[in-house]
N, C-alpha and C positions, 0 to 999 in steps of 0.2 A: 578294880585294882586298888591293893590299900598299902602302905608302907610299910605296916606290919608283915605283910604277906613277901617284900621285896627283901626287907632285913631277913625273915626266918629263910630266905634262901641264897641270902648271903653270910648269913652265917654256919648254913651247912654245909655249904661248899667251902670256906674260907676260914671260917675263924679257929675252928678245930682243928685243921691241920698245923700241927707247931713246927713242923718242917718250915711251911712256907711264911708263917708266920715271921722265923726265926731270919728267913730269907730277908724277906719284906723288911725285915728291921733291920738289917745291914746294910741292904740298897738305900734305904731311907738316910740313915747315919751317913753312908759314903759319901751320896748326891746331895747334902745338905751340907758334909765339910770341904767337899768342893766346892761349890758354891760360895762357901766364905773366905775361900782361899781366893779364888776369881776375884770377888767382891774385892781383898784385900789387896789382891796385885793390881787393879785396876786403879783402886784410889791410890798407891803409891807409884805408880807411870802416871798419873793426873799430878801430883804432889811433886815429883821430878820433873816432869815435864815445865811446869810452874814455876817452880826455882832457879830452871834451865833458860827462860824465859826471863826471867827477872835478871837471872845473872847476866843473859845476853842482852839486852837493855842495854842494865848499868855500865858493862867494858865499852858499848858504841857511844853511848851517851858521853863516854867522859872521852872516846878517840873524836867526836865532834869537837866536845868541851877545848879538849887541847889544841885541836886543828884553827879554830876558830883563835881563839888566844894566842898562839903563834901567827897568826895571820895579821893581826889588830899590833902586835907588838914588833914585827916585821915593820908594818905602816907606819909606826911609831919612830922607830929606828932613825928609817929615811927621813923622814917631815924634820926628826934632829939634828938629824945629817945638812938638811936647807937649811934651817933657821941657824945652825952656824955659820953656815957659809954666807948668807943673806946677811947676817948681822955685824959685816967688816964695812968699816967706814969709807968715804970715798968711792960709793962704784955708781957706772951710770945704768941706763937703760940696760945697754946690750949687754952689760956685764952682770946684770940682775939677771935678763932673760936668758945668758948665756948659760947661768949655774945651774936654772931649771929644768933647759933643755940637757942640761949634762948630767943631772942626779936623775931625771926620767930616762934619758937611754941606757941607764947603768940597773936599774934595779925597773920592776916588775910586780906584779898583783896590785896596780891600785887604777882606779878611773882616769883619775887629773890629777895632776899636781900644779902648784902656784902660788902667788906672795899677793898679797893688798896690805897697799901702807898707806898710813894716813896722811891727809891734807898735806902738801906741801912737803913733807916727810923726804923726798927725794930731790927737789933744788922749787927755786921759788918760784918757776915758769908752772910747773907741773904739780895742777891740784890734784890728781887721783891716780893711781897707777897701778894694777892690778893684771897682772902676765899671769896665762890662764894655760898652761899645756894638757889638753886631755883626750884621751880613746877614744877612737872612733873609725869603725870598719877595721881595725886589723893595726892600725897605725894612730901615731900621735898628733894632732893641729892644735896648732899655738892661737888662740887669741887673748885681749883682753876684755877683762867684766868691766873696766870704768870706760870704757867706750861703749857702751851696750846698757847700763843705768849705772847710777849714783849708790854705790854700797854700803853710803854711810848716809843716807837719807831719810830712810824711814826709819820711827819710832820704833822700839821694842814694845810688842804686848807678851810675846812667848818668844820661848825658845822654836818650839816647833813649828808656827804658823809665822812668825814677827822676821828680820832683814839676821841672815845669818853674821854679819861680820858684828851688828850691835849683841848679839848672842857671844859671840868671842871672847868681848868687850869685857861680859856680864861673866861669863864660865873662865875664861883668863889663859886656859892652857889645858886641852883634853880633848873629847871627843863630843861633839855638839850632835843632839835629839838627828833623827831621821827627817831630811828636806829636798823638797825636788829638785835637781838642779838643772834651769832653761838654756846653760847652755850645751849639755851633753844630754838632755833631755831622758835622767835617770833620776830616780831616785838614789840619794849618797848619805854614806855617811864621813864626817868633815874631822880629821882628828887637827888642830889650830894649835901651835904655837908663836908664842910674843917672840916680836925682833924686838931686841934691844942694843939699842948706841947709847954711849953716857947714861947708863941706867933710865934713860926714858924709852919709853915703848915708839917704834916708829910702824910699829905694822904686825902683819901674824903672817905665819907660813902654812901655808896649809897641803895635805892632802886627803884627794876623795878613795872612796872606795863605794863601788856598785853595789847597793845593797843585796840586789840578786845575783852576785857573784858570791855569796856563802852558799848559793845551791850544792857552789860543786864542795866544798866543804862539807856541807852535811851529805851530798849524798857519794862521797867516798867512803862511807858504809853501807852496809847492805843491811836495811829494816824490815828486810824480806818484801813478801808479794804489796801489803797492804799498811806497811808501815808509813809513817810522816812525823816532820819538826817543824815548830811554831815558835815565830822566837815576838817577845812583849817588848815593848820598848822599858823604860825607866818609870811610864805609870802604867806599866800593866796593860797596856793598851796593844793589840797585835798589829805588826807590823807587816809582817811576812810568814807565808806560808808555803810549806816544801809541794804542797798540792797543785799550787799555782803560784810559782816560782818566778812567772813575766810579769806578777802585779802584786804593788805594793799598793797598802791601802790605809787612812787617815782611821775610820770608819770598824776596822775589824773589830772580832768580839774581845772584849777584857778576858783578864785570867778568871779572875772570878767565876765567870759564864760556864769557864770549863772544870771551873771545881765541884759547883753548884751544883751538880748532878752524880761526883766522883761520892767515889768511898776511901776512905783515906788507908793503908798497907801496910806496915812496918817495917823497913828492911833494914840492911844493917850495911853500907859502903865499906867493898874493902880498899876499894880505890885511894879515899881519904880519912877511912876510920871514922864517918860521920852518919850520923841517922839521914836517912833519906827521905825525902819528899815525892813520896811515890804515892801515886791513886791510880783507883781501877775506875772508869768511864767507858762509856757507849764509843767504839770507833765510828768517826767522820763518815768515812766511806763504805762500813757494811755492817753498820749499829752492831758488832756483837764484843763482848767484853776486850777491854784491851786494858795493858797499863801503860800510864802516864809516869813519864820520872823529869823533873824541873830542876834546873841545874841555873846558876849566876855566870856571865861571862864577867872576868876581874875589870877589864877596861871599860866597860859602859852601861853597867848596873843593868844592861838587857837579862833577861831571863828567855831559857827554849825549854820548849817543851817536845820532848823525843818521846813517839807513841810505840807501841810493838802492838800485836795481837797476844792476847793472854793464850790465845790454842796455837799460838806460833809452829812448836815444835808436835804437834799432832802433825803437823805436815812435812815437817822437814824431820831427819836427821838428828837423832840426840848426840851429845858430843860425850856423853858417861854412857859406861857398862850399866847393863841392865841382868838381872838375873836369868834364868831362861824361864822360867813362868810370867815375869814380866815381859819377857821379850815376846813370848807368846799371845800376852793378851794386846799388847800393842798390834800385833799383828791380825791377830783373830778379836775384833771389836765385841764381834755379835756373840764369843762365845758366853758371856756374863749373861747374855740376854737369852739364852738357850738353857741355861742351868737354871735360872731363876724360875723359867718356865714349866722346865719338869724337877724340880723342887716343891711346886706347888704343885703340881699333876703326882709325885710319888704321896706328898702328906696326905693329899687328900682319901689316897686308895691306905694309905696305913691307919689313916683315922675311923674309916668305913669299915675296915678291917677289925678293928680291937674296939673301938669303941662308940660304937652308934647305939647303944642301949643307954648309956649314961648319956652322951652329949648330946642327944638326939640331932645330930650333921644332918641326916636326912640325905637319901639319894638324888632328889630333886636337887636340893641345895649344894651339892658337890659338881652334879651337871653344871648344875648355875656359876658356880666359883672357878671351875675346870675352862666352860667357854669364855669366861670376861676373861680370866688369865691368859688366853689363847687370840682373843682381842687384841687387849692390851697390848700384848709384847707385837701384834702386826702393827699397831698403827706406831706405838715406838719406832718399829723397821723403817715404814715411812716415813714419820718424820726425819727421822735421823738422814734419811735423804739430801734433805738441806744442806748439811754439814761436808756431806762428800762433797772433793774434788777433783773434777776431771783433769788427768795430769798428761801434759804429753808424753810423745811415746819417748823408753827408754835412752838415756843413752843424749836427751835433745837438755841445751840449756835456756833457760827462759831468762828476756831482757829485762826487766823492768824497773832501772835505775843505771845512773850511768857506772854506778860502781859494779854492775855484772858485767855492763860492755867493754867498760876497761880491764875486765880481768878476763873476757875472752880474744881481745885483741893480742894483749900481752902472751897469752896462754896458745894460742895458735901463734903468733909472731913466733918463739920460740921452739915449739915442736917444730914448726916450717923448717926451721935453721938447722936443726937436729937431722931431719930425716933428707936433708940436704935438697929440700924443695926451692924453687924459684921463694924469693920475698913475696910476699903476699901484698894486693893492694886491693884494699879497705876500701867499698864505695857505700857511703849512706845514702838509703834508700829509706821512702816514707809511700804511706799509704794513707787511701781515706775512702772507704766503703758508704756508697750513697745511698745503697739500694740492696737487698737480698731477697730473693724467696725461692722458695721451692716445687717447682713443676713436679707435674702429673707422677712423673718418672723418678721423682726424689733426687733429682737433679738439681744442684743449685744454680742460679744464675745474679751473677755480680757484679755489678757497675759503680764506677768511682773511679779518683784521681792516683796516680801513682807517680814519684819523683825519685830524683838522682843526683845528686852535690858531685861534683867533680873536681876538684885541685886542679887549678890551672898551668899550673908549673912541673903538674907530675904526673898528671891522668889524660893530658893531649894526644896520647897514642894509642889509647884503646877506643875501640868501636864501642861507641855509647847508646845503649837502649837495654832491655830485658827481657824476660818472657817467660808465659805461663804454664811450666812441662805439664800438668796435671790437667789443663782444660781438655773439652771435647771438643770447643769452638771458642775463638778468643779474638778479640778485636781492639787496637787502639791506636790514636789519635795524638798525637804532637799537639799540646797545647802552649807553650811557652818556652823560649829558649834565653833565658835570665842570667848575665854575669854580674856577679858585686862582687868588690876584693879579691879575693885568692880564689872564689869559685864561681863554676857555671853548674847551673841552673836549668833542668831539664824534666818538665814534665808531664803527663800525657792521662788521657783520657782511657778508659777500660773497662771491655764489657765479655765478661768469660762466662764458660759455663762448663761447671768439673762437678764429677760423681759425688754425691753426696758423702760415700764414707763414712754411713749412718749404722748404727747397733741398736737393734729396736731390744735386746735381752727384757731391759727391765721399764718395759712400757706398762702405762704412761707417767714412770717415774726416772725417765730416760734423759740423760745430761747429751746432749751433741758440742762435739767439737770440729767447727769449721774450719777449715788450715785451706792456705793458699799457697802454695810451693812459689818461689821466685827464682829463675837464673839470671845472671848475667847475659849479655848478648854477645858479649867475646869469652870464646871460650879456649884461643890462645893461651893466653894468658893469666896468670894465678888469682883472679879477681875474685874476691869474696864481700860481698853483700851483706850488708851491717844496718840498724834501723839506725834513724836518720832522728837520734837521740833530743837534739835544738828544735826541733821544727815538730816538736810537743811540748806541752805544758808540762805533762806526769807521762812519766812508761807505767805508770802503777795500775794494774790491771783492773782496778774498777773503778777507775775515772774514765775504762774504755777508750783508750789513746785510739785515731782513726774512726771512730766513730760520731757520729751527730749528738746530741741530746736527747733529741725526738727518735732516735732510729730504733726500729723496732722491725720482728717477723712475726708475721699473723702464725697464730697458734704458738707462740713461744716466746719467754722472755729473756731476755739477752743478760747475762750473769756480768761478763767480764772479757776482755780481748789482750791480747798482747802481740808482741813480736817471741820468735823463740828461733834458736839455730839448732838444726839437726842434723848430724854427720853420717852422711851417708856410703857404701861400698858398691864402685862399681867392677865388675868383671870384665868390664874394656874401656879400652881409651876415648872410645869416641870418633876412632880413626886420624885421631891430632895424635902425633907423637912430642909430646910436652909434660915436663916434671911437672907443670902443675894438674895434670889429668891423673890421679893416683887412686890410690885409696884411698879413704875418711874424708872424705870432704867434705866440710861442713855448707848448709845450704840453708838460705830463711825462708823461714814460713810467718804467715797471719794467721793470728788466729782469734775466732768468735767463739766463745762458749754461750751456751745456749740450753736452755731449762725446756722443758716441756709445760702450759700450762695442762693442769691435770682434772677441768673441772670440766670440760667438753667432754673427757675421755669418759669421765665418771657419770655421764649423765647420758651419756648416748652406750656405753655399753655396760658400762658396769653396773649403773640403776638396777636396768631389767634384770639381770643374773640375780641381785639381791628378790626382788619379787618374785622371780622364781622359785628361788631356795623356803621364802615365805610360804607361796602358797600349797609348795610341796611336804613342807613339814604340818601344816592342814589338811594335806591330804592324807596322813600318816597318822594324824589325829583320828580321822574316821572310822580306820580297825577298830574291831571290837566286837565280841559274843553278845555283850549285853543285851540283853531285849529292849529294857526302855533306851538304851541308847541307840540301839539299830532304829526304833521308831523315830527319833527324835532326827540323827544322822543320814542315815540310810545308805550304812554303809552296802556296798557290793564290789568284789573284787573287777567286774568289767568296767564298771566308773571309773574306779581308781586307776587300769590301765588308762584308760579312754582320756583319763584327766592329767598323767604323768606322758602320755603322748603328746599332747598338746600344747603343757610345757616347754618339753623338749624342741621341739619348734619354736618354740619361741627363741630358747637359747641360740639354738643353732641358728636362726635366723639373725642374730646380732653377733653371732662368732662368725658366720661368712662375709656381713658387713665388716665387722672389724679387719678379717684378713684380708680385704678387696682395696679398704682403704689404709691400711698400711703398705702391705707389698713389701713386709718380711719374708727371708730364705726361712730365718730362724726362729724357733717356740722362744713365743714373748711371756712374760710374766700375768699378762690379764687372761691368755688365755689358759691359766691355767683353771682362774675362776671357771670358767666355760666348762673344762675337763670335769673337777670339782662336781660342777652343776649335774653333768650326764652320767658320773659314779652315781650320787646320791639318786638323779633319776632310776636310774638301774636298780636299785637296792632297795628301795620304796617300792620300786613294780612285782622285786622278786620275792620280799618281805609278805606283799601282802596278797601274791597268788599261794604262798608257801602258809600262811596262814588261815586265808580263807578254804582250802581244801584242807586241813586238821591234821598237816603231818605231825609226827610225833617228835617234833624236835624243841627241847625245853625251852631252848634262847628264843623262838619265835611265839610257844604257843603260852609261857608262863606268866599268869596274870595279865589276861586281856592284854598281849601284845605290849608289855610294859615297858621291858628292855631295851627294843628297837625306837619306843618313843623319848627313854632316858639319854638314848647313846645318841641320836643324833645330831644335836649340837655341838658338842664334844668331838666327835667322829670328823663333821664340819670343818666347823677353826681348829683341830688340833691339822688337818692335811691343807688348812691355809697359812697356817702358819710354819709347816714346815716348806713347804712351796716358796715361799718368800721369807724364808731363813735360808734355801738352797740358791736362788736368783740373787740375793744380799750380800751372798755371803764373801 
């Protein structure tokens, strides 16, 4: 076989006809200006998407900004409000401690409030006096700090580490650094103004605020799934993080640390008409690009930093018109990756077409270009894997900040009202998954802790417990019956086991999503089931709220969990005649998202298929009239059966293992490899019994069996890649 001999018969058949020619050029023109058109609407939905992104940032950034600042200026207010009052002449104790308890039961949002005066400052019996009213469980206790240590005893080295009142001293009137405070056993921040009588200072007035009480602050926006805020103190130093929100720490990373690695953005504020301080950086919790936007709070030189995901709105909802080719491509990802694929699959037939006498392309070399192209655009498929996200089902809202749960309590509290349903009563519920795996049956079995907060003053008349509708077998245990403040406290041990709920389609590049259904256990009554929002760190779904550290499922790695509500329709009451048994009823579920690792799958089935296809395409090599190559090969048409049988065994022997150990209804994605594999066997068998007897048909017998050895790479990855552009898509 020579290439001259493949050209002179691709160009009798092809080049001369100017019909098809003319064809060939217009398909080529069309699939090549589509293509750039794709190209172009895809990077302008990345380019919108981006801005939509950046735009959504900057408006939450600056509703934190403001929320935060009214809050501080609020604290402000009050503490002015005391230090007037504190600073009238003539009053005693109880008429000190009286003011504080009266400006504390009148106003709201701060930790403690209280006065410390200096030495003798209050009559000459009484060295220190120091009335301390602050939070705690639900309600206010009054003690004092100069019964408890000497406030003005220690030396100042810092502000932050040294005696807050020598700090006061030293700052005079504002908002002193971030300090623990031992008697409310929080960390606070202290806004301190001077009493004055006769223009001399007799003491400061102070009030605290809980440093992690700006959670709810900041997360009365909604940062989406994997958004967070980090606020630096005055040296840059972090204080507080939205991630872990219960702990405040000396020790966190400087700014710096997080710029260190950023790339710096240009944006344009239309908030304040100012350039922005915007970088792009690695996200915290799932390394993939996000922006950074840093903002100044006016009252205490802190700086936050509010992150977004850069592919935000790939997953959510654009809030701008899109064109309908944009709409399109947003919707259909993979069509850009299908065009680009036969964009180079058409040039290469138009270039083999008109010009393989000058450019010498070469038929081999087109093979060559045609399968990497057909490659390529598969393993792209897969990777791009990664990127999807498995969503719950339609219609369900997902928790993962308190500003979703606030806006589904709100959002049903008012339908309720609407469609003239009983009031609803809200019981937070939490979970904690100890343990999972998967039996024989693809069954899953679950164990861990599950609880229940209850209002003591308003949830006393519901039958308190829950249950598991979707288990096959379910069992649990009363572990702890706990009242503090306004709630009790109930929670129990759990060990179920509900159907998997598994879609093996596109194995082993398969996402699972694990959902655990919850009821209520009174089902009188309009009781709805909320996650139990405090008694987590982060609802942010890859911090895996309910799950361990270490927790892990053999064969799979665990992505992300959350809480989600989904509203269900039933066609009966349940035999309860009660407005709260209706339609739409919203009902929670758990849930585990779950990855497939994919390197078991590829070694125990998809290996062998790959060496199959190898040594079939050697076997295919061995056709041929030649004499010195029949000496050398030894080619015979019964071998080559004898050797594409035994293949085939092979395959099929690792496609009946794969279906035994999955225990799919449905055609999976590998095994289409497997299909693939016993086409190609078939057509190798039939290629070269159809060759070896000399039928007269030109595609098998032209040039030593040329063609059938040119096409079958191409032939290959072009029906793998369409395979898993149809599974992807």
């Amino acid at each position: 076989m020579t290439m001259s001999a493949i050209l002179a018969y691709w160009r009798k058949y092809g080049l001369h006809n100017k019909r098809l020619f003319t064809v060939c050029l217009l398909i080529t023109m069309m699939i090549t200006v589509i293509t750039l058109m794709l190209f172009i609407a895809n990077w302008q939905v990345n380019q919108i998407q981006d801005d939509e992104t950046r735009r959504y940032l900057l408006s939450n950034s600056h509703k934190i900004q403001e929320s935060i600042e009214k809050h501080f200026f609020k604290v402000e207010l009050v503490n002015r409000e005391l230090s007037q009052a504190l600073s009238k002449e003539d009053q005693s104790e109880q008429d000190i401690v009286g003011i504080i308890e009266n400006v504390g039961s009148i106003y709201d949002g701060f930790s403690g409030i209280g006065a410390a005066f200096e030495p003798y400052s209050i009559n000459d019996k009484l060295r220190l006096f120091s009335p301390y009213m602050m939070q705690q469980d639900h309600s206010y206790e009054m003690t004092r700090i100069d019964l408890l240590y000497d406030y003005t005893a220690d030396e100042l080295h810092s502000c932050e580490t040294g005696n807050w009142y020598h700090c006061a001293v030293q700052i005079k009137e504002g908002w002193l650094p971030v300090q623990f405070d031992e008697q409310s056993n929080r960390w606070v921040m202290r806004d301190v103004i001077p009493l004055i009588q006769n223009e001399n200072r007799i003491g400061f007035s102070f009030v605290n605020i809980d440093v992690t009480s700006l959670y709810d602050e900041i997360n009365s926006v909604d940062l989406g799934d994997e958004g967070y805020a980090i606020i630096f103190d005055q040296h840059d130093k972090q204080i507080y993080h939205s991630r872990y929100p219960s702990i405040v720490t000396e020790d966190g990373d400087t700014l710096k640390e997080y710029f260190k690695n950023g790339r710096s953005v240009e944006c344009h504020s239309e908030h304040d008409n100012k350039t922005c301080r915007f970088m792009l950086i690695a996200n915290e919790l799932t390394g993939v690009p996000s922006y950074l936007y840093l903002f100044d709070i006016q009252q205490t030189d802190w700086k936050i930093a509010v992150v977004i995901e850069k592919a935000f709105f790939s997953h959510h909802k654009l809030l701008v018109h899109l064109t309908e080719l944009q709409s399109w491509v947003k919707v259909h990802p993979y069509a850009l990756t299908l065009f680009s694929v036969l964009t180079v699959f058409i040039w290469v037939l138009f270039f083999n077409l008109i010009c393989n006498r000058k450019l010498q392309l070469g038929l081999w070399s087109s093979s060559l270009i045609l399968s990497l192209s057909f490659v390529i655009a598969i393993l792209y498929l897969w990777l791009s894997q990664d990127d999807t996200v498995v969503l719950p089902d339609k219609g369900s809202m997902l928790i993962t900040n308190d500003a979703s749960l606030r806006s589904f309590v709100r959002d049903y509290s008012k339908s309720s009202l609407e469609q003239h349903k009983e009031p609803p009563i809200f019981i937070p519920t939490g979970m904690t998954v100890q343990s999972t795996k998967i039996d024989d049956d693809n069954n899953l079995v679950m164990s861990g802790y599950v609880w229940q907060r209850y209002l003591l003053f308003n949830h006393y008349n519901i039958e308190k417990g829950l249950s598991f509708p979707d288990a096959i077998t379910s069992k649990t245990n009363q572990l702890y019956d706990h009242k503090e403040g306004d709630y009790q406290t109930i929670g129990w041990s759990f060990r179920v086991k509900i159907s998997g709920h598994f879609n093996y389609e596109t194995y082993p590049f398969d996402k699972q999503n694990i959902w655990l259904r919850i009821w209520p256990k009174d089902y009188r009554k309009h009781v709805i089931l909320i996650p139990d929002a405090p008694a987590y760190d982060n609802l942010n779904t890859s911090t895996r709220p309910g799950l361990e550290t270490d927790f892990s499922i053999s064969g799979w790695q665990v992505k992300r969990s959350f809480f989600d509500i989904r509203f269900n329709d039933y066609n009966s009451t349940l035999g309860i005649d009660s407005k709260a048994n209706k339609m739409h009823v919203p009902e929670l579920h758990y849930n585990i998202q779950i990855v497939r690792n994919v390197i078991d799958p590829f070694v125990s089935y998809l290996f062998p298929v790959v060496i199959v296809l190898l040594m079939l395409y050697a076997v295919l090599l061995t056709n041929s009239r030649d004499e010195s190559r029949i000496g050398l090969i030894g080619f015979n048409a019964l071998e080559v059966l004898a050797s594409c049988s035994a293949l085939f065994f092979v395959a099929l022997l690792a496609h009946v293992e794969l279906r035994s150990h999955i225990g799919a209804n449905e055609l999976i994605y590998m095994e289409y490899f497997f299909i693939i594999a016993y086409t190609m066997v078939l057509i190798v068998s039939v290629n070269s019994i159809l060759f070896s007897w000399g039928m007269n048909i030109r595609f098998v017998q032209y040039a030593d069996n040329a063609l059938p050895k040119l096409l079958y790479w191409p032939l290959l990855t072009g029906l793998l890649f369409i395979f898993t552009l149809v599974v992807f898509w």
